[in-house]
NULORO-245484 format. One line per field, with one value per residue: residue number from 0; residue in one letter; y, x, z of N, C-alpha, C, O in turn. Coordinates in Angstrom, 2 decimals, decimal comma, always signed. Example, Ala and Ser with C-alpha at 12.3 -4.5 7.8 and 13.67 -1.06 7.14 Angstrom:
<rs>
nr <- [0|1]
rest <- [a|s]
n_y <- [-5,69|-2,25]
n_x <- [+13,19|+12,85]
n_z <- [+7,80|+7,08]
ca_y <- [-4,50|-1,06]
ca_x <- [+12,30|+13,67]
ca_z <- [+7,80|+7,14]
c_y <- [-3,30|+0,03]
c_x <- [+13,20|+12,90]
c_z <- [+7,80|+7,87]
o_y <- [-3,32|+1,14]
o_x <- [+14,24|+13,41]
o_z <- [+8,46|+8,04]
</rs>
This chain:
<rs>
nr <- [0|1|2|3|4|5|6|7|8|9|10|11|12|13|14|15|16|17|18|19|20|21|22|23|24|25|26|27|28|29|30|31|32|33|34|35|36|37|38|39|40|41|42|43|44|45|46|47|48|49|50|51|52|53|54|55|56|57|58|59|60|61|62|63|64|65|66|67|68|69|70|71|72|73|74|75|76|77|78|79|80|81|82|83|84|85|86|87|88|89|90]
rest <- [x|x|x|x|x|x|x|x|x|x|x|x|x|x|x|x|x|x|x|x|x|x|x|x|x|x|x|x|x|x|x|x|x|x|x|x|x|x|x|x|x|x|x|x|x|x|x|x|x|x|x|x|x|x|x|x|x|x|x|x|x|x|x|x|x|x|x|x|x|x|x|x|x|x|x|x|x|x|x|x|x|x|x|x|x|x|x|x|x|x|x]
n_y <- [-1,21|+1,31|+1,82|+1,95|+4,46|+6,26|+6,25|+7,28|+9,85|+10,65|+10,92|+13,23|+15,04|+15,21|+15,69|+18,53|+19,78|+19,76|+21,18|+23,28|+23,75|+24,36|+26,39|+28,47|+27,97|+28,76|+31,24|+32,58|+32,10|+34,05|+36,50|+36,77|+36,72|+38,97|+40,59|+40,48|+41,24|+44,01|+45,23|+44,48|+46,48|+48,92|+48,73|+49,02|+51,48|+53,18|+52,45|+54,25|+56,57|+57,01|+56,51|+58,71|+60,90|+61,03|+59,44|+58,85|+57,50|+57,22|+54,58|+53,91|+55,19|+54,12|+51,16|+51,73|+52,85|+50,12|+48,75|+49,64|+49,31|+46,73|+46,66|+47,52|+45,44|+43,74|+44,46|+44,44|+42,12|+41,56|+42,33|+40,63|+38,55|+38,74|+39,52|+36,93|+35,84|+36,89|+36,16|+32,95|+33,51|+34,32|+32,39]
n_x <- [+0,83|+1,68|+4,05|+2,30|+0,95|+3,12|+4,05|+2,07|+1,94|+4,18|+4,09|+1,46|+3,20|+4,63|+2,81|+2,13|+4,35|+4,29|+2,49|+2,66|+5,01|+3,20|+1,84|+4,10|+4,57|+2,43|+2,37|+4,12|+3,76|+1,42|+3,25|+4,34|+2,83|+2,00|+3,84|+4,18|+1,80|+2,00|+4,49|+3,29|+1,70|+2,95|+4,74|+2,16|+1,77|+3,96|+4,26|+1,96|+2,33|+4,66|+4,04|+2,08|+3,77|+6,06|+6,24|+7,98|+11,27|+14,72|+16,38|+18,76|+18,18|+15,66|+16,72|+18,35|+16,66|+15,46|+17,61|+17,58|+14,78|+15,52|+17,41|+15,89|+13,50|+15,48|+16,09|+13,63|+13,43|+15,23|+14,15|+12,17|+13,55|+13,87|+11,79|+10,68|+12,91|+12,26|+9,42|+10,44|+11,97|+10,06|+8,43]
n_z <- [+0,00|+1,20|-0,67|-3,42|-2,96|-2,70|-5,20|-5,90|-4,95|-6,21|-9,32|-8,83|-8,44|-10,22|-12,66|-11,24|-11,92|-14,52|-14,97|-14,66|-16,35|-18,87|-18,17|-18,34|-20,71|-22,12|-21,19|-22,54|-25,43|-25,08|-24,83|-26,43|-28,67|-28,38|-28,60|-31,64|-33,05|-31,84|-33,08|-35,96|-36,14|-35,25|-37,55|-40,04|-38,94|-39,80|-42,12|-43,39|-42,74|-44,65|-46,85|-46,98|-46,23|-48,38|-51,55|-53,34|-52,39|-51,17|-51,90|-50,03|-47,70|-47,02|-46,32|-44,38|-42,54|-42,17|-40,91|-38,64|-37,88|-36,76|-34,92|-32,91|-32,52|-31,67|-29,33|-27,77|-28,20|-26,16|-23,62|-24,00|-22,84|-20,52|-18,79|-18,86|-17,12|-15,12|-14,69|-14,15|-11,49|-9,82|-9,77]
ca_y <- [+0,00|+2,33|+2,19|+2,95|+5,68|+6,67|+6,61|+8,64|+11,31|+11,00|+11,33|+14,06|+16,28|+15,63|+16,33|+19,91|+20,52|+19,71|+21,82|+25,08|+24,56|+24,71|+27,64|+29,12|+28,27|+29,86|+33,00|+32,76|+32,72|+35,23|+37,27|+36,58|+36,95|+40,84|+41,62|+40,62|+42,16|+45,21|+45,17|+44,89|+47,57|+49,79|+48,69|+49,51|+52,72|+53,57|+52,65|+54,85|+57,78|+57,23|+56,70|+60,14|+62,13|+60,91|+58,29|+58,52|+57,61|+56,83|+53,10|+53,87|+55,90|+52,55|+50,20|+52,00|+52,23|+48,61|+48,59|+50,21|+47,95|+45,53|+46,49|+47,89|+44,21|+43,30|+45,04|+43,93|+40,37|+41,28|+42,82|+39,96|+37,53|+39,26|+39,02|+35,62|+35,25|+37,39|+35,46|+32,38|+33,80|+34,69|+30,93]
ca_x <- [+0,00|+2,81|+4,86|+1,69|+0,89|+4,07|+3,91|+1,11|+2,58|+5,60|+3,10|+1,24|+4,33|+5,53|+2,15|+2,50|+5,83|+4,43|+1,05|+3,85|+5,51|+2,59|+0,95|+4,92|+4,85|+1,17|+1,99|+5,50|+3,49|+0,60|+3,54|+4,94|+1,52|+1,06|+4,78|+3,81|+0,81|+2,91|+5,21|+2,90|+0,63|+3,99|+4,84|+1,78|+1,70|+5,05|+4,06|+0,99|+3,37|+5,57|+3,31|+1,28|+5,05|+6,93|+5,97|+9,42|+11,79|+15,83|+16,43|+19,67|+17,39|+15,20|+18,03|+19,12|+15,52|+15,43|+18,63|+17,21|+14,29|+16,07|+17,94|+14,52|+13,26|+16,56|+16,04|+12,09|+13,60|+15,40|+13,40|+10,94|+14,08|+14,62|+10,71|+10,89|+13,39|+11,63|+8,45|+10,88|+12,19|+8,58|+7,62]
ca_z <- [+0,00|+1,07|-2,22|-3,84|-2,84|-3,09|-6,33|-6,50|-5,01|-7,47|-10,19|-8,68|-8,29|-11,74|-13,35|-10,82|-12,55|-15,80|-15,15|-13,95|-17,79|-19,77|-17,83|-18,77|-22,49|-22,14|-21,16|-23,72|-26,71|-25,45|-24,80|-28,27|-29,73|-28,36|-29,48|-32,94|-33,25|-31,55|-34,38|-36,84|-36,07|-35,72|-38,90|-40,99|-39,10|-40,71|-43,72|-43,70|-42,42|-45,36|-48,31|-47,00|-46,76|-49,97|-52,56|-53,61|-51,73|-51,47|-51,41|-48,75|-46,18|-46,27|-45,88|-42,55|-41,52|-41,66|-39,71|-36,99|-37,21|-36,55|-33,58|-32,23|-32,88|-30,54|-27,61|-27,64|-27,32|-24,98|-22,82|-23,22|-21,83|-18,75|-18,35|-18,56|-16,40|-13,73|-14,20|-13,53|-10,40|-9,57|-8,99]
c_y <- [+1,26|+2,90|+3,00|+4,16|+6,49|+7,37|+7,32|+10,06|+11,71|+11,29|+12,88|+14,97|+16,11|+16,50|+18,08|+20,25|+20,99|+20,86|+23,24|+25,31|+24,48|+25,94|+28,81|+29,53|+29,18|+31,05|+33,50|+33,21|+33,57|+36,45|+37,57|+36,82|+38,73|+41,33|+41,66|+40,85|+43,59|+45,76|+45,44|+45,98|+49,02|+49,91|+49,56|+51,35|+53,66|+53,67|+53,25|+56,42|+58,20|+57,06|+58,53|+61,29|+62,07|+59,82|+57,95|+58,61|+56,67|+55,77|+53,34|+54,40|+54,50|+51,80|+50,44|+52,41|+50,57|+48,26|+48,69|+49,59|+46,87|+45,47|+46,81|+46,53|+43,58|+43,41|+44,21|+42,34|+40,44|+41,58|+41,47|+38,59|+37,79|+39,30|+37,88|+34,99|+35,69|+36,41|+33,87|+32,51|+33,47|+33,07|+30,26]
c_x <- [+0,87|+3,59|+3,80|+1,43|+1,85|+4,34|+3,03|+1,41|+3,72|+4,55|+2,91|+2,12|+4,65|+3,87|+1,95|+2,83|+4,97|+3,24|+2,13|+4,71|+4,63|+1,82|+2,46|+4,55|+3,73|+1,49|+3,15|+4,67|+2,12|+1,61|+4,21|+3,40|+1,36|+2,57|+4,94|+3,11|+1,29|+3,71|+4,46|+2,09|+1,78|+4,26|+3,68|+1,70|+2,90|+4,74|+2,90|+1,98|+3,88|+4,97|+2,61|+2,86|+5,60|+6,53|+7,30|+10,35|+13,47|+16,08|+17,94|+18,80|+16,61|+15,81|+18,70|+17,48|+15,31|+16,26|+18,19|+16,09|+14,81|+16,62|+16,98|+14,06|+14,14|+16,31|+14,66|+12,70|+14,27|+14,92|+12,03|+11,50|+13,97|+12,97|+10,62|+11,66|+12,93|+10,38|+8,99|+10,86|+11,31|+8,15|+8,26]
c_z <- [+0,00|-0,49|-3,00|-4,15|-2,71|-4,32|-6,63|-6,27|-5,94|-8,74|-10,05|-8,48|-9,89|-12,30|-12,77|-11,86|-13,74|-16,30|-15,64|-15,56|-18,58|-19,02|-18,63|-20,22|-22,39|-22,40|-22,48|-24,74|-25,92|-25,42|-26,39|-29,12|-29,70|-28,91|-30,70|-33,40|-32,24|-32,84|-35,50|-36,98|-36,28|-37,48|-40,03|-40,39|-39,61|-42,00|-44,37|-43,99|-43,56|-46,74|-48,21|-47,15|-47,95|-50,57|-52,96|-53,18|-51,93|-51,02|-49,55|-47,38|-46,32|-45,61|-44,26|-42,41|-41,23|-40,68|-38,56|-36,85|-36,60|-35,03|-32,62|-32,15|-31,80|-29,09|-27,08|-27,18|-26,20|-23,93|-22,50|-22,53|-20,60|-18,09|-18,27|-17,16|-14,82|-13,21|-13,51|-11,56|-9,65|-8,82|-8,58]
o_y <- [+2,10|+3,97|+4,19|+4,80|+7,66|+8,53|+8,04|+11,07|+12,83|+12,51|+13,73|+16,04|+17,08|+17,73|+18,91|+20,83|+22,18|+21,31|+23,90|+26,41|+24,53|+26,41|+29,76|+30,61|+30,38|+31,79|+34,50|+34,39|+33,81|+37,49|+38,56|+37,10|+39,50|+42,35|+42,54|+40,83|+44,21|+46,77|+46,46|+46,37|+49,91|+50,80|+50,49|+52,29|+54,86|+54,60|+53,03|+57,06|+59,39|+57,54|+59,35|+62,21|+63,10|+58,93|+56,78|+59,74|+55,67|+55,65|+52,93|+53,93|+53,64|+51,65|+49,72|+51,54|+50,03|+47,61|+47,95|+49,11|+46,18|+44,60|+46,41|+46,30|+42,87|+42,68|+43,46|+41,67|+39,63|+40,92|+41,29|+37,74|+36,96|+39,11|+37,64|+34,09|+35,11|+35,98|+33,41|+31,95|+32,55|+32,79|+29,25]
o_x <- [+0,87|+3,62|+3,93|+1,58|+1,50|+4,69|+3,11|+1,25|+4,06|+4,42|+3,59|+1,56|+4,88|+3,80|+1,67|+2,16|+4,83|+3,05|+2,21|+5,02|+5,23|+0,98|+2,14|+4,33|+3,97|+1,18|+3,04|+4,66|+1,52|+1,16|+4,39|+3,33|+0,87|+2,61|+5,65|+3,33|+0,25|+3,35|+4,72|+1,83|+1,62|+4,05|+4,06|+1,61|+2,69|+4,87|+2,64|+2,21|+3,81|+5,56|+2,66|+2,98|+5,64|+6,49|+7,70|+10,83|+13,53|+16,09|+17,82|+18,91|+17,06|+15,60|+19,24|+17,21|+15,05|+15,90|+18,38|+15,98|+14,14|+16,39|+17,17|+14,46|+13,56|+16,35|+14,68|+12,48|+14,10|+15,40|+11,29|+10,82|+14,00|+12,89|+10,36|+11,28|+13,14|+10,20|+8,33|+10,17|+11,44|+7,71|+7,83]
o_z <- [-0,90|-1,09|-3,29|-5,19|-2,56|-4,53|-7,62|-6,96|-6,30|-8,80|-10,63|-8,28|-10,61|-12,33|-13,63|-12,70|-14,03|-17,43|-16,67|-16,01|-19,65|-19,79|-19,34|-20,77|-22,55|-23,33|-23,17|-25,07|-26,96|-25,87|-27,11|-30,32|-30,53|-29,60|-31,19|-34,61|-32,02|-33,44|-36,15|-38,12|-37,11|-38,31|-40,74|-41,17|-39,80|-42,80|-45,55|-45,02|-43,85|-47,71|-49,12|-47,96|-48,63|-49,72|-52,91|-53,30|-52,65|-49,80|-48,40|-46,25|-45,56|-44,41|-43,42|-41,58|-40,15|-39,70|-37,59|-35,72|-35,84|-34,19|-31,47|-31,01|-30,98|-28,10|-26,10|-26,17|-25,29|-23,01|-21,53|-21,95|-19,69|-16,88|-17,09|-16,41|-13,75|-12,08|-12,58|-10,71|-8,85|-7,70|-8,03]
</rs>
């Protein structure tokens, strides 16, 4: 009888654990869901911005706006590691 129930509590702690990383991934991708619908909403509002100022425009000034997307794009991840790792902490 003992062992048993032993085992049930070994069970019941793993399925815990296992509950504690899918509530994680959960919140991972809703947080990945709002920074890409973040992004994109930035995005088309750029590209409203920039069709209403110039239609014609110098391929190099794009090229380094993309740049700086990009590293803008950087920081955002990182900012959503160090959340992560807080919500870690957290539990």
């Amino acid at each position: 009888m003992t062992t048993e129930i032993k085992k049930k509590a070994k069970k019941t702690k793993k399925t815990k654990k296992m509950m504690m990383m899918m509530m994680m991934m959960m919140m991972m991708m809703m947080i990945m869901m709002m920074m890409m619908m973040m992004t994109m909403m930035m995005m088309m509002m750029r590209r409203r911005r920039r069709m209403r100022m110039m239609m014609m425009m110098m391929m190099m000034r794009r090229r380094r706006r993309r740049r700086r997307r990009r590293r803008m794009r950087m920081m955002m991840m990182m900012t959503l590691t160090r959340m992560m790792m807080v919500m870690i902490m957290m539990m």
